[in-house]
MIMIVEX-552935 format. One line per field, with one value per residue: residue number from 1; y, x, z of N, C-alpha, C in turn; residue in one letter. Coordinates in Angstrom, 1 decimal. Last residue first. Example, Ala and Ser with C-alpha at 12.3 -4.5 7.8 and 13.67 -1.06 7.14 Angstrom:
# residues 2
kelum 2	1
n_north -2.2	-5.7
n_east 12.8	13.2
n_up 7.1	7.8
ca_north -1.1	-4.5
ca_east 13.7	12.3
ca_up 7.1	7.8
c_north 0.0	-3.3
c_east 12.9	13.2
c_up 7.9	7.8
drendren s	a
# end
This chain:
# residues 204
kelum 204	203	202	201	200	199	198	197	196	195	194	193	192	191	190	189	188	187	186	185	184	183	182	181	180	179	178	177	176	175	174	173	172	171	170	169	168	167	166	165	164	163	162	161	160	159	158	157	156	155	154	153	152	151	150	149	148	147	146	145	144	143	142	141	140	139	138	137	136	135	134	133	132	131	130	129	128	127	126	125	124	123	122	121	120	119	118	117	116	115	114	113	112	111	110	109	108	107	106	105	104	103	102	101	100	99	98	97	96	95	94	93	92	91	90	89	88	87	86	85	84	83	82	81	80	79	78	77	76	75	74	73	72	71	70	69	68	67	66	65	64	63	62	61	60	59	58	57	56	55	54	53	52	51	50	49	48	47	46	45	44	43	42	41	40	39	38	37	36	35	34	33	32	31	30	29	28	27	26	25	24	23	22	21	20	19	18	17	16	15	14	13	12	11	10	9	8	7	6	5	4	3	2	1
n_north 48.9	51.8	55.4	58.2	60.1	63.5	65.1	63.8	64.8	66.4	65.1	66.5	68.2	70.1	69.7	72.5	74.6	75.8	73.6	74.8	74.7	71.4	67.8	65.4	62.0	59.2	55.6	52.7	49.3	46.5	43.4	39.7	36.7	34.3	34.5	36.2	38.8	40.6	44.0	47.4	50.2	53.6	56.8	60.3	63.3	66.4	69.6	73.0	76.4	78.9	77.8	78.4	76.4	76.2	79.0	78.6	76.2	78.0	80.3	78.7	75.6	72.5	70.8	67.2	64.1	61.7	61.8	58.6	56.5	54.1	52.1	49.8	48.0	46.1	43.5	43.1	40.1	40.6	41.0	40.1	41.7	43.3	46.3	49.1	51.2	54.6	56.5	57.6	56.0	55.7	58.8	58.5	59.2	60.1	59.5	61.9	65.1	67.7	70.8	73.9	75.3	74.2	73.5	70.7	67.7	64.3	60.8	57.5	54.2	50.6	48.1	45.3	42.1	39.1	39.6	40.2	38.5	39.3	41.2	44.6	46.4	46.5	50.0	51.7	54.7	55.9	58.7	60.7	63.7	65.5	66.2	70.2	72.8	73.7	71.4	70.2	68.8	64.7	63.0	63.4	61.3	59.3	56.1	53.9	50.8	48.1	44.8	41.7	40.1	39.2	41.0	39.6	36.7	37.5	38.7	36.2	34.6	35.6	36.1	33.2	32.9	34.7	33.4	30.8	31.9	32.8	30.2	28.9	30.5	30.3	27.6	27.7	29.5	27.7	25.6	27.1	28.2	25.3	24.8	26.8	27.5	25.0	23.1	23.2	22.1	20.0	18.5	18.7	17.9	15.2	14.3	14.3	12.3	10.1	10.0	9.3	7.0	5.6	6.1	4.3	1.8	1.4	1.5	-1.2
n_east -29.6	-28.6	-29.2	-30.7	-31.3	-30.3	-29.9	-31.0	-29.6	-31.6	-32.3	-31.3	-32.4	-30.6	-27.4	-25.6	-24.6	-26.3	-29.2	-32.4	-34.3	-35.8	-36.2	-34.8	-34.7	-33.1	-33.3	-32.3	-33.0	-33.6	-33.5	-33.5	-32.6	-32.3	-29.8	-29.8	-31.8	-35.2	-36.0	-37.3	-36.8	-38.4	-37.5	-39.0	-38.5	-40.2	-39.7	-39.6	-39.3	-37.5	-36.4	-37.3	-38.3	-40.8	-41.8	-43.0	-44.5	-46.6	-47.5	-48.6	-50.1	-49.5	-47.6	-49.4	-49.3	-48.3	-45.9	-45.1	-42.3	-40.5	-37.7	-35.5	-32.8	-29.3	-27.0	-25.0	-27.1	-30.1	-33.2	-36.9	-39.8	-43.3	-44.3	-44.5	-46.6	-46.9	-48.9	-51.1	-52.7	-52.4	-50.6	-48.3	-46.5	-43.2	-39.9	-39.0	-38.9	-36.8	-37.8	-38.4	-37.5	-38.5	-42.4	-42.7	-43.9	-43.1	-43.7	-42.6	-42.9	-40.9	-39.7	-39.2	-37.5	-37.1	-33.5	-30.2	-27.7	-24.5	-22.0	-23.7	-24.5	-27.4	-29.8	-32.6	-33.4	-36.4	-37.6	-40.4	-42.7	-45.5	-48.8	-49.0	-49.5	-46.8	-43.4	-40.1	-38.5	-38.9	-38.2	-36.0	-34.0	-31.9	-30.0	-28.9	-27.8	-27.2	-25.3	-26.3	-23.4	-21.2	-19.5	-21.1	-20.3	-18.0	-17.9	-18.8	-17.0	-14.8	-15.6	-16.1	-12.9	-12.2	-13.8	-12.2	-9.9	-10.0	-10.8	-8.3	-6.7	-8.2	-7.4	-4.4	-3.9	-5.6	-3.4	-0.9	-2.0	-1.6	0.8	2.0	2.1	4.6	6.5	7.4	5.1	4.5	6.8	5.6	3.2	4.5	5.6	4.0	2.6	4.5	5.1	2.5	2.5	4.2	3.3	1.0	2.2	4.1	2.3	0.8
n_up -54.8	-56.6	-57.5	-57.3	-55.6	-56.0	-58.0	-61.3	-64.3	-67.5	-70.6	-73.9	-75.9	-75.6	-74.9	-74.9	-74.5	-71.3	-70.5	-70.2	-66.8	-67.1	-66.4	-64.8	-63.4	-61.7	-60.4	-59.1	-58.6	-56.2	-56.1	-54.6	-55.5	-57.4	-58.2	-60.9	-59.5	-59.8	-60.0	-60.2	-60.5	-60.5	-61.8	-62.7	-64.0	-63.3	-63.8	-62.2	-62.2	-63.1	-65.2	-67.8	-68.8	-66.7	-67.0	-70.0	-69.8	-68.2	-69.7	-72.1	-70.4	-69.5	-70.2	-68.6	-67.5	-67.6	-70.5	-72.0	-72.8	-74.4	-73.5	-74.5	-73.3	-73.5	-72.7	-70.9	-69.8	-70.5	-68.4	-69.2	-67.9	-67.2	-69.0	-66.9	-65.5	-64.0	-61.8	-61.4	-60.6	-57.6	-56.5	-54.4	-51.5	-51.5	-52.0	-54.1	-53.8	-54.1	-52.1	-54.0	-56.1	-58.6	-58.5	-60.3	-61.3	-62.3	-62.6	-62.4	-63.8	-63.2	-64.7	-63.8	-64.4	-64.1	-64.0	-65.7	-66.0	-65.2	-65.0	-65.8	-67.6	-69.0	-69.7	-70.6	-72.1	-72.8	-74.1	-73.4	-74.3	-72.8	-74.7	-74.9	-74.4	-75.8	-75.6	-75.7	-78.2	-78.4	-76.4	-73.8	-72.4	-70.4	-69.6	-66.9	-65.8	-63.5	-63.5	-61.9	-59.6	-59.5	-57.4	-55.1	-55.2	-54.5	-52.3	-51.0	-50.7	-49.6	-47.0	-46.2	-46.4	-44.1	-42.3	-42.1	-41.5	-39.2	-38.1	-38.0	-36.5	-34.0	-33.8	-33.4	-30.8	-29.5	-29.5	-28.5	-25.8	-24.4	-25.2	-23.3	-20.5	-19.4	-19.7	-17.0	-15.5	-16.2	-15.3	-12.7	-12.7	-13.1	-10.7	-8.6	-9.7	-9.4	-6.6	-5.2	-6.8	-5.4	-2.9	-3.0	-3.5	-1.2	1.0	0.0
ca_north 47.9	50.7	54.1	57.7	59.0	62.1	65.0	64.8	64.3	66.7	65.9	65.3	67.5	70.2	68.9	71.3	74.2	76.6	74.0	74.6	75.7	72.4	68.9	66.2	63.3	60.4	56.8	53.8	50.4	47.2	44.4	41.1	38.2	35.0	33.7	34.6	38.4	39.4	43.0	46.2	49.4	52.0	55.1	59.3	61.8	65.0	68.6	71.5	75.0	78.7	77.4	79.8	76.7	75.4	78.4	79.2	76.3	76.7	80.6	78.8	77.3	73.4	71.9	68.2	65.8	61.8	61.6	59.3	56.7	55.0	52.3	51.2	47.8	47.5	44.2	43.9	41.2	40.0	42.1	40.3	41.7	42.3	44.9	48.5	50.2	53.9	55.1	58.1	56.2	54.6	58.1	58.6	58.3	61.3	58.9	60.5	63.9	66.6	69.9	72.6	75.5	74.2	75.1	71.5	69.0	65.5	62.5	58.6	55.6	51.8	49.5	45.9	43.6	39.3	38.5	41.0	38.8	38.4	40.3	43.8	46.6	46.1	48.9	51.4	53.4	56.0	57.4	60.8	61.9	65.2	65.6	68.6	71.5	74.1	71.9	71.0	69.7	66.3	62.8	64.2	62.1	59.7	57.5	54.6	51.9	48.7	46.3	42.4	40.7	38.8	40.8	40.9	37.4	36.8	39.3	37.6	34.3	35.9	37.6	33.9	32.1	35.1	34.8	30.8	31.1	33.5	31.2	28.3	30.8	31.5	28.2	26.9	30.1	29.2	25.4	26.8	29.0	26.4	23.8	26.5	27.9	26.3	23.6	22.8	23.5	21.4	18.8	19.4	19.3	15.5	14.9	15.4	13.5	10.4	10.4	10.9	8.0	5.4	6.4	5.7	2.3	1.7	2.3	0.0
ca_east -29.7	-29.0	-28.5	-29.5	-32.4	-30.4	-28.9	-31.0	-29.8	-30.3	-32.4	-30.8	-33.4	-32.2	-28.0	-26.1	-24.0	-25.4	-27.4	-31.3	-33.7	-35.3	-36.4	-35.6	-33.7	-33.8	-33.1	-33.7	-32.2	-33.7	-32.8	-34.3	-32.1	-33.5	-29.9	-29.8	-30.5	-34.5	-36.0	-37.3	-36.8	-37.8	-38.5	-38.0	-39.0	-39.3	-40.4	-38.6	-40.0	-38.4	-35.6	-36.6	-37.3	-39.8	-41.3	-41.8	-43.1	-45.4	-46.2	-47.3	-50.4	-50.7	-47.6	-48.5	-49.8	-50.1	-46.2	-45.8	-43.3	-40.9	-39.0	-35.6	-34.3	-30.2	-28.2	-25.0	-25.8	-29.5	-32.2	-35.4	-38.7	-41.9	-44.3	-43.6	-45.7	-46.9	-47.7	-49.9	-53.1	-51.4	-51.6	-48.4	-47.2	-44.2	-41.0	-40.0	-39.2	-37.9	-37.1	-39.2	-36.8	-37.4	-41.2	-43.2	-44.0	-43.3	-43.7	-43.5	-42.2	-42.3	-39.9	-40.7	-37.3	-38.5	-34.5	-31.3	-29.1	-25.7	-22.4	-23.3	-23.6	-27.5	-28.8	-31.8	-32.7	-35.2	-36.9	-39.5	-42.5	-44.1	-47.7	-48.5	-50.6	-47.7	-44.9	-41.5	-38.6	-38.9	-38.2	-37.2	-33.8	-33.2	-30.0	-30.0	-27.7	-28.1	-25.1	-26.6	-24.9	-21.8	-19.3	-21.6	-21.8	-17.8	-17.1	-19.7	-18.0	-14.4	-16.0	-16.9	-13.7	-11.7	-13.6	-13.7	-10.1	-9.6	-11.9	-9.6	-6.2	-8.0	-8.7	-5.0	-3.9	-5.5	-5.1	-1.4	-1.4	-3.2	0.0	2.4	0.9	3.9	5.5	9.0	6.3	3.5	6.2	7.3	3.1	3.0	6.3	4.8	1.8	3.7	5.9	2.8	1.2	4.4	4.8	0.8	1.0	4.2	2.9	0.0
ca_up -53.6	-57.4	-56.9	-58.5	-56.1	-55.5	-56.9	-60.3	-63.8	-66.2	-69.3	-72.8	-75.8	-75.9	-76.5	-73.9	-75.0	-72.5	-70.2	-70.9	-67.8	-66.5	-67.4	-64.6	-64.3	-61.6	-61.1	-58.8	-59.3	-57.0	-55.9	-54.8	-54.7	-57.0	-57.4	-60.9	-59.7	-59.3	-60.7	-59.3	-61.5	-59.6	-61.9	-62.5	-64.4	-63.1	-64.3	-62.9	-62.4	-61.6	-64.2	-67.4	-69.1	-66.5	-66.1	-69.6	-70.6	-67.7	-68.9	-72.2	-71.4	-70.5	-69.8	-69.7	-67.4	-68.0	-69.2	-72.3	-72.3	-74.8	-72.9	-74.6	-73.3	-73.4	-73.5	-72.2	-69.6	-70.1	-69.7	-68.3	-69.1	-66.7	-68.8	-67.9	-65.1	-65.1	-61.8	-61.4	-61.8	-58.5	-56.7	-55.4	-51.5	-50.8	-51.3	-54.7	-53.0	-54.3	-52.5	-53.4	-54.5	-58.6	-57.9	-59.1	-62.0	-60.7	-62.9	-62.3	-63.9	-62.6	-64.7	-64.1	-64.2	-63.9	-64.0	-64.7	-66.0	-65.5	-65.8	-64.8	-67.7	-68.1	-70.3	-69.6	-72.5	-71.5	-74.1	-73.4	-74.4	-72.7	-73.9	-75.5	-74.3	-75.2	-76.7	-74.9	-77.3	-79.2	-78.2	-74.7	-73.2	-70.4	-70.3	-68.0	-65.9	-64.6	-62.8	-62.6	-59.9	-60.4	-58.8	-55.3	-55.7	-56.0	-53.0	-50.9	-51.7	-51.0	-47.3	-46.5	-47.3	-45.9	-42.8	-42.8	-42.8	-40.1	-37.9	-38.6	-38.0	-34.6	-33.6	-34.6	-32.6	-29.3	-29.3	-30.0	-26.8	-24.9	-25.9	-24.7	-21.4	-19.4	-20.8	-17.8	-15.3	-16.5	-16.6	-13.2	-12.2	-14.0	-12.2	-8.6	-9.7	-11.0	-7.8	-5.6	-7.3	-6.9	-3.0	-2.4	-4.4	-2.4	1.1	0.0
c_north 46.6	49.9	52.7	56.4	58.3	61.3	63.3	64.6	64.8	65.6	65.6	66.1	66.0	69.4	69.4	70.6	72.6	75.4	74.7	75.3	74.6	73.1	70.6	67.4	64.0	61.4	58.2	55.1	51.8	48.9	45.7	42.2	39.2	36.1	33.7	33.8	36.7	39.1	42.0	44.9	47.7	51.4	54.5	57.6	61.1	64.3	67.5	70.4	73.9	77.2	77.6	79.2	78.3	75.8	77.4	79.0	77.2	76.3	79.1	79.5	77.6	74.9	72.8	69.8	66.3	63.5	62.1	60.1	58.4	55.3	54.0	51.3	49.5	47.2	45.2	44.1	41.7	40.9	41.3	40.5	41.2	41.5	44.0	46.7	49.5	52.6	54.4	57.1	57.1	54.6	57.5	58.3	58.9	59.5	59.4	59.3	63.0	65.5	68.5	71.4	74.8	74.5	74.6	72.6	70.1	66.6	63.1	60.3	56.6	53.3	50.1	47.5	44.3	41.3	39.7	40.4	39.3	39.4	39.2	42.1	45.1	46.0	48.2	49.9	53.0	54.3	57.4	59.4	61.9	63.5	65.2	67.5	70.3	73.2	72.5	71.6	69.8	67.6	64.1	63.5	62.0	61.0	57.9	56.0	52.1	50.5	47.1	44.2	41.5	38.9	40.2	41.1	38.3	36.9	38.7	38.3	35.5	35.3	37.5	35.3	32.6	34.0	35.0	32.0	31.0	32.7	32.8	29.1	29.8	31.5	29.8	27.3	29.0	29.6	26.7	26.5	28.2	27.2	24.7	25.7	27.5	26.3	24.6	23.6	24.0	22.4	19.7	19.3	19.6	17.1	15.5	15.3	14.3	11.7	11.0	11.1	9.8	7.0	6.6	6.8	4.3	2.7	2.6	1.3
c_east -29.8	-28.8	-29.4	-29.0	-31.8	-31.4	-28.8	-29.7	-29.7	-30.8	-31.4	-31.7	-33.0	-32.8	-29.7	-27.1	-24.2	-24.7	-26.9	-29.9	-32.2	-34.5	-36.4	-35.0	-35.3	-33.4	-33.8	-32.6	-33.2	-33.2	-33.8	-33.6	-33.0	-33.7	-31.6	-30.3	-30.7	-32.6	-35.1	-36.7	-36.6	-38.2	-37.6	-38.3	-38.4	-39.6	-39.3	-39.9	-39.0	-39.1	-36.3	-35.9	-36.4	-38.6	-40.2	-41.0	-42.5	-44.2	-45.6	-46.6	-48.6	-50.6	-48.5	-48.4	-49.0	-49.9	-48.0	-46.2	-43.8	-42.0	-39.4	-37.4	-34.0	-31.9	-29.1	-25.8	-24.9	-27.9	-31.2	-34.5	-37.6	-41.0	-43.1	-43.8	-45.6	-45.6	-47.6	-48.6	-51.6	-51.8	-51.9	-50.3	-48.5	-45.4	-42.5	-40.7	-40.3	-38.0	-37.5	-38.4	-37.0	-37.1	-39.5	-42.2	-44.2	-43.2	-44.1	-43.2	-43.2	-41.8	-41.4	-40.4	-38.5	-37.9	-35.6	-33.0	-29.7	-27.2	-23.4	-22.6	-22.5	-25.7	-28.0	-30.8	-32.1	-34.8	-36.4	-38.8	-41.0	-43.8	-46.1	-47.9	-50.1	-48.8	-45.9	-42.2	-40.5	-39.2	-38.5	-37.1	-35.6	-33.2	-31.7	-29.6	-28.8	-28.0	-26.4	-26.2	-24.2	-22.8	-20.0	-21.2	-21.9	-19.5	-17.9	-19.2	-18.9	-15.8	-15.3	-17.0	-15.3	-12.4	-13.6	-13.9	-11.5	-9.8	-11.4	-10.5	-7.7	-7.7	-8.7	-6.5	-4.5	-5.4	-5.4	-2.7	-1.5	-3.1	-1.5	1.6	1.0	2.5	5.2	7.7	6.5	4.4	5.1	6.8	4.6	3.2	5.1	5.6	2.9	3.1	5.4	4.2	1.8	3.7	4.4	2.1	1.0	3.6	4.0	0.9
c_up -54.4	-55.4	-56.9	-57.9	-57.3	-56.1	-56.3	-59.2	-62.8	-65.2	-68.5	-71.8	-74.3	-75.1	-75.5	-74.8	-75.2	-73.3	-71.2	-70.4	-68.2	-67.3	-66.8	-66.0	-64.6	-62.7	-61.4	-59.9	-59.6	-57.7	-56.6	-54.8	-55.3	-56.1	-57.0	-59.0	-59.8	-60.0	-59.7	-60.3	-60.5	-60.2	-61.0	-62.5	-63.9	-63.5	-64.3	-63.2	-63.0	-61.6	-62.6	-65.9	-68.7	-67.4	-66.1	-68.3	-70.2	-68.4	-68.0	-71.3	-71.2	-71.3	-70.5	-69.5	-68.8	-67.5	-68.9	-71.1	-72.1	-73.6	-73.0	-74.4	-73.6	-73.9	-72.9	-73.2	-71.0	-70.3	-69.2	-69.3	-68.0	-67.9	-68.6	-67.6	-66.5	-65.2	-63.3	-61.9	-62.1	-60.1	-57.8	-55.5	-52.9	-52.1	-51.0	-53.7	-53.4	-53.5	-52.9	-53.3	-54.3	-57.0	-57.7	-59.3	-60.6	-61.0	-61.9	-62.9	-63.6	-63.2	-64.2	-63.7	-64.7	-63.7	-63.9	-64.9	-65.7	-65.7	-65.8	-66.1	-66.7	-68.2	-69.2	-70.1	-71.1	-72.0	-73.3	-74.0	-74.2	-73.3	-74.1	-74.6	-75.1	-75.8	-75.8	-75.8	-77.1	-78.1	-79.2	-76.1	-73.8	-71.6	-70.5	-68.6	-67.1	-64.4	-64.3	-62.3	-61.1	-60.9	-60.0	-56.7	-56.3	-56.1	-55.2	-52.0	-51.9	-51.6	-48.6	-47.4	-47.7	-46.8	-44.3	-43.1	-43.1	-41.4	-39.0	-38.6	-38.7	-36.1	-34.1	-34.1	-33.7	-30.9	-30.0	-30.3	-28.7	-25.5	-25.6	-25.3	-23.0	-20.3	-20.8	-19.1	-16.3	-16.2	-17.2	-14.5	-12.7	-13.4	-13.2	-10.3	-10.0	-11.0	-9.0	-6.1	-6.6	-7.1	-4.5	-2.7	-4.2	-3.5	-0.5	0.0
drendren x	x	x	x	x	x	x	x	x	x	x	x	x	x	x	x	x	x	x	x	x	x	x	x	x	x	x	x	x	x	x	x	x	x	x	x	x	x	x	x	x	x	x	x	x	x	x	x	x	x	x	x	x	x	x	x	x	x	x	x	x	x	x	x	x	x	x	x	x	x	x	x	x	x	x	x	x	x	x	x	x	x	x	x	x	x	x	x	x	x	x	x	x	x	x	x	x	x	x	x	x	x	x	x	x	x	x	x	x	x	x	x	x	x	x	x	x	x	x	x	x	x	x	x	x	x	x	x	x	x	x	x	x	x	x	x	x	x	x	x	x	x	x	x	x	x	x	x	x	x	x	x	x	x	x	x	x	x	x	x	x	x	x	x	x	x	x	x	x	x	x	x	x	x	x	x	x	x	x	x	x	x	x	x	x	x	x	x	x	x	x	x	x	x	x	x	x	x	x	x	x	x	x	x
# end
């Protein structure tokens, strides 16, 4: 028995020399091999994010009058929107409104429409490097001729803008919002381009 008891507190007392002699060294690597696996999923996660976000659909537009401003005429414009990204832009349904107000007024396309106001573009998908061109009509017009003047003298603007909703291959919901407005002619400036606005230009 006096053995058994002898053997066991040899084996202990070396088992604590040998914890000496190591120290914190094997929790230290535990430690970094947990760490360098948690950096690895990192960079594994934030390269598939990387490789989505590069693979969505990127959309852009030009907006342009088919013919200058007319007293009591409707406004018509083209808006070529074209898809720059490299995939598909799935189920895409141009919405477009109009906003005829006092140039100081600041705009604002959240303000709650009324949905005869809303002109909606039949669901299309645009595939990468192809362009859609969407002729549309706006439902007001500038009735007598001091609103033409207004708006080209710069006290008035007339907007056109649209959310353009559409699905990404993965089925991702995004959508691309744009803005451009009619207003006193730029010196040197083609007529018939309109100006784009400050805000409401970005794509989620």
């Amino acid at each position: 028995m006096k053995l058994d008891v002898s053997y066991n507190a040899r084996a202990m007392k070396h088992r604590k020399e040998q914890a000496k002699r190591t120290g914190p060294l094997p929790i230290l690597i535990s430690l970094g091999a947990l760490l360098i696996s948690a950096g690895s999923l990192w960079e594994s996660h934030q390269a598939r994010t990387l490789s989505y976000e590069s693979s969505l659909p990127e959309l852009s537009e030009t907006t342009e009058l088919l013919k200058p401003v007319a007293i009591g005429e409707p406004i018509r414009v083209r808006i070529t929107i074209t898809n720059f990204g490299r995939t598909t832009a799935k189920e895409m349904q141009p919405m477009i409104r109009y906003e005829f107000g006092p140039a100081n007024n600041p705009f604002d396309p959240a303000t709650n429409p009324n949905p005869a106001e809303i002109e909606q573009i039949t669901s299309s998908d645009l595939a990468t490097g192809d362009h859609t061109i969407l002729i549309t009509t706006s439902k007001v017009n500038l009735a007598h001729d001091h609103d033409v003047a207004a708006v080209l003298s710069g006290l008035y603007k007339f907007y056109f803008f649209g959310i353009v909703p559409y699905k990404d291959l993965q089925g991702g919901n995004h959508e691309f919002h744009f803005c451009r407005y009619l207003s006193a002619p730029v010196e040197g400036a083609d007529p018939l381009k309109l100006q784009k606005c400050s805000s409401f230009n970005y794509s989620n």
